[in-house]
Backbone atoms as SQL, in Angstrom:
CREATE TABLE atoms (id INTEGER PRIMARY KEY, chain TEXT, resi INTEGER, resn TEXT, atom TEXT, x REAL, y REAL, z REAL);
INSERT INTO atoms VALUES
  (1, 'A', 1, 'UNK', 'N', 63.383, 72.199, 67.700),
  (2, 'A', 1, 'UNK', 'CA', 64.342, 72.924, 68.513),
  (3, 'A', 1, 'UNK', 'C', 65.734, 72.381, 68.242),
  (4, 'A', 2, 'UNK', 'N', 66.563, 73.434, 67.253),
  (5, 'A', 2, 'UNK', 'CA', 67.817, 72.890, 67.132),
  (6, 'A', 2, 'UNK', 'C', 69.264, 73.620, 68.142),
  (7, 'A', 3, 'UNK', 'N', 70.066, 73.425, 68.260),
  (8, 'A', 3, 'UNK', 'CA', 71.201, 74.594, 68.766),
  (9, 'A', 3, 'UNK', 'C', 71.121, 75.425, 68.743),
  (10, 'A', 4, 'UNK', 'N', 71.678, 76.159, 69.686),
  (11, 'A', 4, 'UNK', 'CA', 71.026, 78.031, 69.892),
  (12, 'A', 4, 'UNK', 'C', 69.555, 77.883, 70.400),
  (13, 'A', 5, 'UNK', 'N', 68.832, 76.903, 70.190),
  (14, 'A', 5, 'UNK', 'CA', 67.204, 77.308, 70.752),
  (15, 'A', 5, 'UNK', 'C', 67.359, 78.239, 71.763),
  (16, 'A', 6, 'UNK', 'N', 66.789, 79.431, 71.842),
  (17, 'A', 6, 'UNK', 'CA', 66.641, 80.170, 73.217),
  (18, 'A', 6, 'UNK', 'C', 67.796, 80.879, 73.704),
  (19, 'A', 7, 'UNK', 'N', 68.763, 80.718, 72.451),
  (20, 'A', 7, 'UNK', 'CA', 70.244, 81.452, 72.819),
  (21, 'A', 7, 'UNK', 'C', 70.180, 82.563, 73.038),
  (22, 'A', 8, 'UNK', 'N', 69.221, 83.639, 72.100),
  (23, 'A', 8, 'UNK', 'CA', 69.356, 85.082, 71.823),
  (24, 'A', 8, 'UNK', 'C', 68.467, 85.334, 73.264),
  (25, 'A', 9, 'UNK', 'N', 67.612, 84.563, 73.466),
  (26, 'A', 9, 'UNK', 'CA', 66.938, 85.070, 75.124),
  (27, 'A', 9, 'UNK', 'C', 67.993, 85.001, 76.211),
  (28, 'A', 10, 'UNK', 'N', 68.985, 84.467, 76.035),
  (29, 'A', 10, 'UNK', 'CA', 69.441, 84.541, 77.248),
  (30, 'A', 10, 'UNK', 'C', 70.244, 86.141, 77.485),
  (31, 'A', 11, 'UNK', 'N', 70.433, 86.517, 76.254),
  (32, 'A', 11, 'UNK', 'CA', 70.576, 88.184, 76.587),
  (33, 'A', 11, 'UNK', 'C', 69.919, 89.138, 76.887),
  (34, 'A', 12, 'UNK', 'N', 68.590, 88.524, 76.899),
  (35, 'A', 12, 'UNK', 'CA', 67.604, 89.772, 77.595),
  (36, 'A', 12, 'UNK', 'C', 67.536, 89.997, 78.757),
  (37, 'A', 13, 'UNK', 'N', 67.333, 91.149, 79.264),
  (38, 'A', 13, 'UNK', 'CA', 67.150, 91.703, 80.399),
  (39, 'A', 13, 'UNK', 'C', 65.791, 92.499, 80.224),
  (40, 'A', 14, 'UNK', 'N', 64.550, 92.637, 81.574),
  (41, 'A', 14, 'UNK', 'CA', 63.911, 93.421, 81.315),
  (42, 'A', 14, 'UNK', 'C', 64.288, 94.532, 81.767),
  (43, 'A', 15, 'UNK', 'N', 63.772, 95.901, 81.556),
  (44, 'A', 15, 'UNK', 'CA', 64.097, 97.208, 82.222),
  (45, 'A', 15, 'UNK', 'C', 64.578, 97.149, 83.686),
  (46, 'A', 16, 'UNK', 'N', 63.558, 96.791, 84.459),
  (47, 'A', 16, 'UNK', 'CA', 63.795, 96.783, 85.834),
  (48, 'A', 16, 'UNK', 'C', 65.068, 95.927, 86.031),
  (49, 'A', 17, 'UNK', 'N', 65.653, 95.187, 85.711),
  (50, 'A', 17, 'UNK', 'CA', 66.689, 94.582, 85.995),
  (51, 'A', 17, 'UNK', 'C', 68.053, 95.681, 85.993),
  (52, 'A', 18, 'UNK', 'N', 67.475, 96.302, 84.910),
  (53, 'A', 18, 'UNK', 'CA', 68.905, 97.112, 84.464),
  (54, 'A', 18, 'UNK', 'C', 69.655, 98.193, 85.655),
  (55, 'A', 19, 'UNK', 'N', 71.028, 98.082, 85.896),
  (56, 'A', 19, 'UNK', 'CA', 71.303, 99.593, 87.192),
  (57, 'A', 19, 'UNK', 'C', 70.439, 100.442, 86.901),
  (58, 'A', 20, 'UNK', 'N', 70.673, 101.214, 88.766),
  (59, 'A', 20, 'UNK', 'CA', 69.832, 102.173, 88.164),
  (60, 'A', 20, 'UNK', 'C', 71.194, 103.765, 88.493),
  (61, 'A', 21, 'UNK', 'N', 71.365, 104.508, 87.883),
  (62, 'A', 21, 'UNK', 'CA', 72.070, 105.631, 88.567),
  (63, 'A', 21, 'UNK', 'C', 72.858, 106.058, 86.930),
  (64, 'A', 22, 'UNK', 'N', 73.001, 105.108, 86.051),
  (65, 'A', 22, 'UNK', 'CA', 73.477, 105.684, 85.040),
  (66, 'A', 22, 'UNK', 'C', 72.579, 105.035, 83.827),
  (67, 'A', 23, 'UNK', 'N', 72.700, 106.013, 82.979),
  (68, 'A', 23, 'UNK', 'CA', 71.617, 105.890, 81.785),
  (69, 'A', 23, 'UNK', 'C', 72.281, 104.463, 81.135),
  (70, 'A', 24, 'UNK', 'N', 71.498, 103.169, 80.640),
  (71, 'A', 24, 'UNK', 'CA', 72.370, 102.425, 79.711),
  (72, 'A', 24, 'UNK', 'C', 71.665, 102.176, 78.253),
  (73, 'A', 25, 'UNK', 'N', 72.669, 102.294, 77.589),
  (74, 'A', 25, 'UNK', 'CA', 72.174, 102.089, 76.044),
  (75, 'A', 25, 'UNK', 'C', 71.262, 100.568, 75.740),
  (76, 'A', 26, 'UNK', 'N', 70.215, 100.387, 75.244),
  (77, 'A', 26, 'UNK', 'CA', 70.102, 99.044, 74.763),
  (78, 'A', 26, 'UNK', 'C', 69.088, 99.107, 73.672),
  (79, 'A', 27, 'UNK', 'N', 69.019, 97.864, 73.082),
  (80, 'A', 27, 'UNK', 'CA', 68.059, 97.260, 71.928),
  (81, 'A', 27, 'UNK', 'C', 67.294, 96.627, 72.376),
  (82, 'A', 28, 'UNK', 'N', 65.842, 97.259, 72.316),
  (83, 'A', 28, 'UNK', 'CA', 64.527, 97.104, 72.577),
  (84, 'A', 28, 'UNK', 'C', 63.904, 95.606, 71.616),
  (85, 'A', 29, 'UNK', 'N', 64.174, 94.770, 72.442),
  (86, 'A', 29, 'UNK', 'CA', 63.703, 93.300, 71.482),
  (87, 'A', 29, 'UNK', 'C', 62.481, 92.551, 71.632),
  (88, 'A', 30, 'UNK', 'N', 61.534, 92.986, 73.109),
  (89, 'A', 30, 'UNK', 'CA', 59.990, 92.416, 73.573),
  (90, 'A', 30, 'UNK', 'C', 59.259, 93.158, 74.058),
  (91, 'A', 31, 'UNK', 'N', 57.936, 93.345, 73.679),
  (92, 'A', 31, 'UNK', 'CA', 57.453, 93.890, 74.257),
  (93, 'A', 31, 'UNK', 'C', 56.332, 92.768, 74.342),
  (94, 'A', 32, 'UNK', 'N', 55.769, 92.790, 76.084),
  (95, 'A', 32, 'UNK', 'CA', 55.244, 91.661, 76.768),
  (96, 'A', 32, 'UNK', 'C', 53.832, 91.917, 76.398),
  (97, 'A', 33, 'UNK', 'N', 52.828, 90.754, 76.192),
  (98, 'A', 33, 'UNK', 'CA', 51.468, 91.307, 76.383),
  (99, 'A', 33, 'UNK', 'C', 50.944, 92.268, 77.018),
  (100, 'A', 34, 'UNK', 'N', 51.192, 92.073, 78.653),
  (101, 'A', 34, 'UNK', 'CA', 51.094, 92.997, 79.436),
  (102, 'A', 34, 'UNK', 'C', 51.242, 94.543, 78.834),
  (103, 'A', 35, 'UNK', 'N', 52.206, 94.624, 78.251),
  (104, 'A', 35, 'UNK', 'CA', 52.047, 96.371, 77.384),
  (105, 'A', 35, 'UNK', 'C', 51.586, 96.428, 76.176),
  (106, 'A', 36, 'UNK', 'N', 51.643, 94.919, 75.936),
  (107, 'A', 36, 'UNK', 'CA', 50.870, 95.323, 74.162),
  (108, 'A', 36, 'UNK', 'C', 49.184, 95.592, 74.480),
  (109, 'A', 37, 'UNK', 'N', 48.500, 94.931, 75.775),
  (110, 'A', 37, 'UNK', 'CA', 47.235, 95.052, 76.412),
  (111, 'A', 37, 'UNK', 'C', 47.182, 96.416, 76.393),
  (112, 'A', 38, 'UNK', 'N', 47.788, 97.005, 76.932),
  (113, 'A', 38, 'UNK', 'CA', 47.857, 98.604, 77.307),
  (114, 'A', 38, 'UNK', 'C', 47.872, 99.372, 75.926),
  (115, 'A', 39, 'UNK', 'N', 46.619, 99.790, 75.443),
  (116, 'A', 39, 'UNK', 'CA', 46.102, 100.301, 73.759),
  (117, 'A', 39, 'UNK', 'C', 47.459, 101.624, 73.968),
  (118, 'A', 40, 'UNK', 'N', 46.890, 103.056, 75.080),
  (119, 'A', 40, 'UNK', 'CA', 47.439, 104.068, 75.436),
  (120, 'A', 40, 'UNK', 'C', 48.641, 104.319, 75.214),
  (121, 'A', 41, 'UNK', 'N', 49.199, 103.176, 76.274),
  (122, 'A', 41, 'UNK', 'CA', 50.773, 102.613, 76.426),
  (123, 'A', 41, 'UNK', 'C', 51.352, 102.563, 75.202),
  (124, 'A', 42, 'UNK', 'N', 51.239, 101.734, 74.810),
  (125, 'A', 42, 'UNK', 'CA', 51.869, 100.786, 73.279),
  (126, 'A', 42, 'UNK', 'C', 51.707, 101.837, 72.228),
  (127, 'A', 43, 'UNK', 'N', 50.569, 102.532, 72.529),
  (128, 'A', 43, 'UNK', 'CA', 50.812, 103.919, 71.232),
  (129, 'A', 43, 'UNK', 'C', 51.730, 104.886, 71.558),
  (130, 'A', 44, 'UNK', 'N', 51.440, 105.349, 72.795),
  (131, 'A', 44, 'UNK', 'CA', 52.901, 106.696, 73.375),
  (132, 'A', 44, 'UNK', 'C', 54.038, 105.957, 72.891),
  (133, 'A', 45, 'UNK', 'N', 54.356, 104.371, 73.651),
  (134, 'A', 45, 'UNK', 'CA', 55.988, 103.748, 73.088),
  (135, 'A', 45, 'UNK', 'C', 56.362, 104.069, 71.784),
  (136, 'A', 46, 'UNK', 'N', 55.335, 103.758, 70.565),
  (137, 'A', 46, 'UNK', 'CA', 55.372, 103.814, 68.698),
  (138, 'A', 46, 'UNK', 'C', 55.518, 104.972, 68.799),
  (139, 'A', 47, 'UNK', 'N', 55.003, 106.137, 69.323),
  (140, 'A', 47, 'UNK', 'CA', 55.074, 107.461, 69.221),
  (141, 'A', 47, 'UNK', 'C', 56.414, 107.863, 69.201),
  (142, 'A', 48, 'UNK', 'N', 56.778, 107.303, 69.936),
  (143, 'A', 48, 'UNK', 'CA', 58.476, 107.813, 70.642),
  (144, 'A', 48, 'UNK', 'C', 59.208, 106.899, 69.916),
  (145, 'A', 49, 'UNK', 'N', 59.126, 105.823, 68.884),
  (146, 'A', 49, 'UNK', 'CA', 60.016, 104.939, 68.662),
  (147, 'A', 49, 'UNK', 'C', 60.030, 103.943, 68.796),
  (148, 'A', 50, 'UNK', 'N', 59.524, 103.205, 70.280),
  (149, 'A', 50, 'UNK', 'CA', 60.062, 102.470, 71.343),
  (150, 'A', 50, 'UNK', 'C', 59.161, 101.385, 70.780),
  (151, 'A', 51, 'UNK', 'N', 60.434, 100.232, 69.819),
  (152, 'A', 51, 'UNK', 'CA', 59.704, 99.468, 69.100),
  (153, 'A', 51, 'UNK', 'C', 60.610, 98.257, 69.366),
  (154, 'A', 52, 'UNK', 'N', 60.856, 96.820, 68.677),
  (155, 'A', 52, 'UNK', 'CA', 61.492, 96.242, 68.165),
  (156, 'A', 52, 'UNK', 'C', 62.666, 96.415, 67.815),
  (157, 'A', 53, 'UNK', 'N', 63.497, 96.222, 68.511),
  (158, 'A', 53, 'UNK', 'CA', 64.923, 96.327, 67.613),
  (159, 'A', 53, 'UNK', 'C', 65.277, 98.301, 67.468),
  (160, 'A', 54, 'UNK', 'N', 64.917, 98.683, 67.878),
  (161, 'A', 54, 'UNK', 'CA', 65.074, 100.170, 68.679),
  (162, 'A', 54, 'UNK', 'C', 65.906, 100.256, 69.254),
  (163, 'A', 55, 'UNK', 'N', 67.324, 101.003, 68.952),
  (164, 'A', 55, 'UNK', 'CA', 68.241, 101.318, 69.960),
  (165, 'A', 55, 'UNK', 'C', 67.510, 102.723, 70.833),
  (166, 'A', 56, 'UNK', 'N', 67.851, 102.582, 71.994),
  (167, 'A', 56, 'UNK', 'CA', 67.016, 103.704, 73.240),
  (168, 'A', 56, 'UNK', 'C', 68.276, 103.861, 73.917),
  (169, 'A', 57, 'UNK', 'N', 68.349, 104.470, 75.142),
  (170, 'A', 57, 'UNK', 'CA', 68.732, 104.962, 76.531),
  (171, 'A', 57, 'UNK', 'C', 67.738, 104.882, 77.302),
  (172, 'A', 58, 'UNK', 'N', 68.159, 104.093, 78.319),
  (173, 'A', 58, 'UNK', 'CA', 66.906, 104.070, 79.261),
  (174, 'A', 58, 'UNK', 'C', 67.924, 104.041, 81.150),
  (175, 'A', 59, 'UNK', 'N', 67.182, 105.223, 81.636),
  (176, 'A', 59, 'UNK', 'CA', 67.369, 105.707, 83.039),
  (177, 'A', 59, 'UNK', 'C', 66.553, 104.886, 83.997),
  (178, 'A', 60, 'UNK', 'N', 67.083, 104.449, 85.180),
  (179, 'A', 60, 'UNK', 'CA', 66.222, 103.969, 86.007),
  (180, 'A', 60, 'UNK', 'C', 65.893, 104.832, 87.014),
  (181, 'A', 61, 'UNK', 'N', 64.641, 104.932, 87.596),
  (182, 'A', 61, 'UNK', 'CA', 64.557, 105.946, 88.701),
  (183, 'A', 61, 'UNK', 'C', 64.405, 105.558, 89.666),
  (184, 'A', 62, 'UNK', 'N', 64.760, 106.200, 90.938),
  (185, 'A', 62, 'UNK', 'CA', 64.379, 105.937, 92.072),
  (186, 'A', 62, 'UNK', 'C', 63.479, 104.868, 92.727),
  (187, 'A', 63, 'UNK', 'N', 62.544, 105.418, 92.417),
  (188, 'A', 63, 'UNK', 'CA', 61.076, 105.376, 92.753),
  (189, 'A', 63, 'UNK', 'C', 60.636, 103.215, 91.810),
  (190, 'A', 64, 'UNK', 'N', 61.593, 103.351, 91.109),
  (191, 'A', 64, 'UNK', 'CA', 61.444, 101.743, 90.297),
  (192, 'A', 64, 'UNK', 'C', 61.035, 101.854, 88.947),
  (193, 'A', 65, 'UNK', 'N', 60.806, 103.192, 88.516),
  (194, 'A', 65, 'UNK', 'CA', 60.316, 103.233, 86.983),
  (195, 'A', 65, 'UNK', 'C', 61.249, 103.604, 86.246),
  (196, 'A', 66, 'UNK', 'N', 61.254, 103.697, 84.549),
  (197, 'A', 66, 'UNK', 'CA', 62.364, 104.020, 83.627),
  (198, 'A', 66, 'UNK', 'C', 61.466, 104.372, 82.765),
  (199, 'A', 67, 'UNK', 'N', 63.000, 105.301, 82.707),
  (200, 'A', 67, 'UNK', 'CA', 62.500, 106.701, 81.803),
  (201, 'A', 67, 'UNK', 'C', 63.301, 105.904, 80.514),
  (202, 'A', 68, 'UNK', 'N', 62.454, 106.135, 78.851),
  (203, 'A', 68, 'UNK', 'CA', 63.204, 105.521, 77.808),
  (204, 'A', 68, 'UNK', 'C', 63.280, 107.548, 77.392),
  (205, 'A', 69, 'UNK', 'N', 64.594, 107.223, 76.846),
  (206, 'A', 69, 'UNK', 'CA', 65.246, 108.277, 76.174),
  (207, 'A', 69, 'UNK', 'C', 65.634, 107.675, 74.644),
  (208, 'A', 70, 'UNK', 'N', 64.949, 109.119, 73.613),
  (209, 'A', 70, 'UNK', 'CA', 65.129, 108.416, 72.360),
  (210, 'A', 70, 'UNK', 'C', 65.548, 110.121, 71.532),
  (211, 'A', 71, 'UNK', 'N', 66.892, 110.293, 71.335),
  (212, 'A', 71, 'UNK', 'CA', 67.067, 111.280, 70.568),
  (213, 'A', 71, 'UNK', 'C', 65.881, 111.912, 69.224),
  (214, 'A', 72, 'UNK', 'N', 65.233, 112.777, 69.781),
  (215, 'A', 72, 'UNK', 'CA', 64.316, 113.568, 68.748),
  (216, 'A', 72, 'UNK', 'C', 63.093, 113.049, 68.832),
  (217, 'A', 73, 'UNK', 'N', 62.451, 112.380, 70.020),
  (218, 'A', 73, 'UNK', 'CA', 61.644, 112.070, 70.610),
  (219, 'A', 73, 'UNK', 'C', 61.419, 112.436, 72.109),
  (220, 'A', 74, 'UNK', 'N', 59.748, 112.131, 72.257),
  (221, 'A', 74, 'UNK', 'CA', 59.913, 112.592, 73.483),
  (222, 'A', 74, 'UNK', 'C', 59.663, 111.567, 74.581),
  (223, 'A', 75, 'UNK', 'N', 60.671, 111.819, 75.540),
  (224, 'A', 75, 'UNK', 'CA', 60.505, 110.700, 76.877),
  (225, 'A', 75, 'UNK', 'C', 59.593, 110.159, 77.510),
  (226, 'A', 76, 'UNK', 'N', 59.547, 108.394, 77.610),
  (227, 'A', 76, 'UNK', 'CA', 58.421, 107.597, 78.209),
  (228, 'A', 76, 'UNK', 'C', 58.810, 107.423, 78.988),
  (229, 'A', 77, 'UNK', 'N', 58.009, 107.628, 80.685),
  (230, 'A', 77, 'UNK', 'CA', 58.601, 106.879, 81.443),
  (231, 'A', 77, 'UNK', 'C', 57.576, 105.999, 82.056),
  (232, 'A', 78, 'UNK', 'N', 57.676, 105.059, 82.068),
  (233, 'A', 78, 'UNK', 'CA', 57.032, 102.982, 82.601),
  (234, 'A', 78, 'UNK', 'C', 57.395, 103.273, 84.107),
  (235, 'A', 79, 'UNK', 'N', 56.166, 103.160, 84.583),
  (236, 'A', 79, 'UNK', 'CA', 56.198, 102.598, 85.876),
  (237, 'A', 79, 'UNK', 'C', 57.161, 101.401, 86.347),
  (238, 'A', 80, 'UNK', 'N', 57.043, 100.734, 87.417),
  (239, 'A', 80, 'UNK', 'CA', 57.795, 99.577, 87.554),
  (240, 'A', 80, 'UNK', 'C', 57.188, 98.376, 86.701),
  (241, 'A', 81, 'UNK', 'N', 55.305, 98.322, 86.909),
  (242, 'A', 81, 'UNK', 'CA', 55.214, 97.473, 86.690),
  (243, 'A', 81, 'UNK', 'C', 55.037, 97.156, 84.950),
  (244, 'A', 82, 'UNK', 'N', 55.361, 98.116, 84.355),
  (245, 'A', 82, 'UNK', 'CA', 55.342, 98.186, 82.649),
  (246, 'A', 82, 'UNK', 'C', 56.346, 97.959, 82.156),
  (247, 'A', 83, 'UNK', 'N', 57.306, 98.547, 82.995),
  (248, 'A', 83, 'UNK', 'CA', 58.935, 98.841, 82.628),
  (249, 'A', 83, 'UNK', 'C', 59.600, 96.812, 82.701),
  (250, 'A', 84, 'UNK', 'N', 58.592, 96.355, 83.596),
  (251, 'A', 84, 'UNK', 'CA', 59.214, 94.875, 83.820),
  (252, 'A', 84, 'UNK', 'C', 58.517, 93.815, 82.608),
  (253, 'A', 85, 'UNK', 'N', 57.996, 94.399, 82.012),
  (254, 'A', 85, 'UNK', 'CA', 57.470, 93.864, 80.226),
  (255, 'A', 85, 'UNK', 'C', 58.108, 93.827, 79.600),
  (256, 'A', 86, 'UNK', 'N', 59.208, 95.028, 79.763),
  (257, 'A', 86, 'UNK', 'CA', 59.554, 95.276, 78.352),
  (258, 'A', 86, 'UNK', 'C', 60.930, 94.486, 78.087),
  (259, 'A', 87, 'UNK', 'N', 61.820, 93.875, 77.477),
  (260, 'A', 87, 'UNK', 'CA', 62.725, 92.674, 77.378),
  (261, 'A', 87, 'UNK', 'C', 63.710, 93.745, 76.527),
  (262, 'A', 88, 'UNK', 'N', 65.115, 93.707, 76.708),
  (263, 'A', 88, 'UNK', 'CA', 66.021, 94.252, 75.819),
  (264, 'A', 88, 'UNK', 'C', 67.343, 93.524, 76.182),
  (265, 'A', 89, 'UNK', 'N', 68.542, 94.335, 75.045),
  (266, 'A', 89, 'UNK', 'CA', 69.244, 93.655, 75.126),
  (267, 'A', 89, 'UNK', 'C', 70.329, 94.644, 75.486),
  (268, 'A', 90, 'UNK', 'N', 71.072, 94.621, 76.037),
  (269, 'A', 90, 'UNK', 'CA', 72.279, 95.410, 76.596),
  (270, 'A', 90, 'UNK', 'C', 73.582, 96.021, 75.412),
  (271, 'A', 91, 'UNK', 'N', 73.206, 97.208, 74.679),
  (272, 'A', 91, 'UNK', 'CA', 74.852, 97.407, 73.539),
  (273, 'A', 91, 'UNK', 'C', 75.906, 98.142, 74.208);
């Protein structure tokens, strides 16, 4: 463990963290066991994009879930408790 160890984590945010009322752009950088467990899940996300290093739009809703928006794809939306797996970074 040299300098920077753990630097680039400190920019992550998971979904649920993010406002909710306006869509925000970010780069999709973790996806947690918890959704990689989820066979279903983790295939709809690849389906749509929703990978690694993936720029998205992602909406928060009401209700605690987020909707990922991916131009020319079609929309996932994660419950609360999926949506809090997923790790990104704010552009």
């Amino acid at each position: 463990m040299g300098p920077g160890f753990g630097a680039e984590d400190a920019n992550l945010v998971r979904l649920t963290e993010l406002p909710s009322g306006a869509p925000v752009a970010v780069v999709v950088r973790q996806l947690t066991e918890h959704v990689q467990g989820d066979i279903d899940l983790i295939t709809r996300l690849k389906d749509a994009g929703v990978v690694p290093n993936a720029r998205v739009t992602v909406e928060t809703n009401p209700g605690g879930g987020v909707t990922i928006v991916i131009p020319g794809h079609e929309n996932v939306t994660l419950p609360h408790e999926m949506a809090h797996a997923v790790k990104v970074e704010k552009v």
